[in-house]
C-alpha positions, 0 to 999 in steps of 0.5 A: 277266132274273129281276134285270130283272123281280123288283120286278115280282114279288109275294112269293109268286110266286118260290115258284111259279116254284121249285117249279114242277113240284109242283103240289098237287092233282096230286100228291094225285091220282096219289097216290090213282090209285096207290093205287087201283091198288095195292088193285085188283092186291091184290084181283085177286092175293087172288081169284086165290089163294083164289078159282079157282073164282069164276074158272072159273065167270065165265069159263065163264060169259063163254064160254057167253055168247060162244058162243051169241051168235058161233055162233047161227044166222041 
């Protein structure tokens, strides 16, 4: 069927239709999304090992914060 349809076809349309799943912009996109997430995990993984303190302190925060709002009476 190709055969039938390539005079039909512009020079540069066999190309798109060869390398149709790689699509530029999202390939950069999940490129930038693993990125991202990859820095994200790094950062969390650093303050969980030289900052536990920070986290005990956002977390008794939080639950403070919690507490008096599900436990405040009527």
């Amino acid at each position: 069927m190709e055969a039938d349809l390539e005079h039909y076809l512009e020079p540069g349309v066999g190309l798109l239709q060869d390398n149709a799943s790689g699509c530029a912009w999202k390939n950069a996109a999940g490129k930038k999304i693993s990125c991202a997430a990859r820095e994200t995990e790094a950062l969390v993984s650093d303050l969980m090992v030289d900052q536990p303190l920070l986290w005990l302190l956002v977390s008794f925060s939080v639950g403070i914060l919690l507490g008096k709002r599900l436990f405040r009476g009527n």
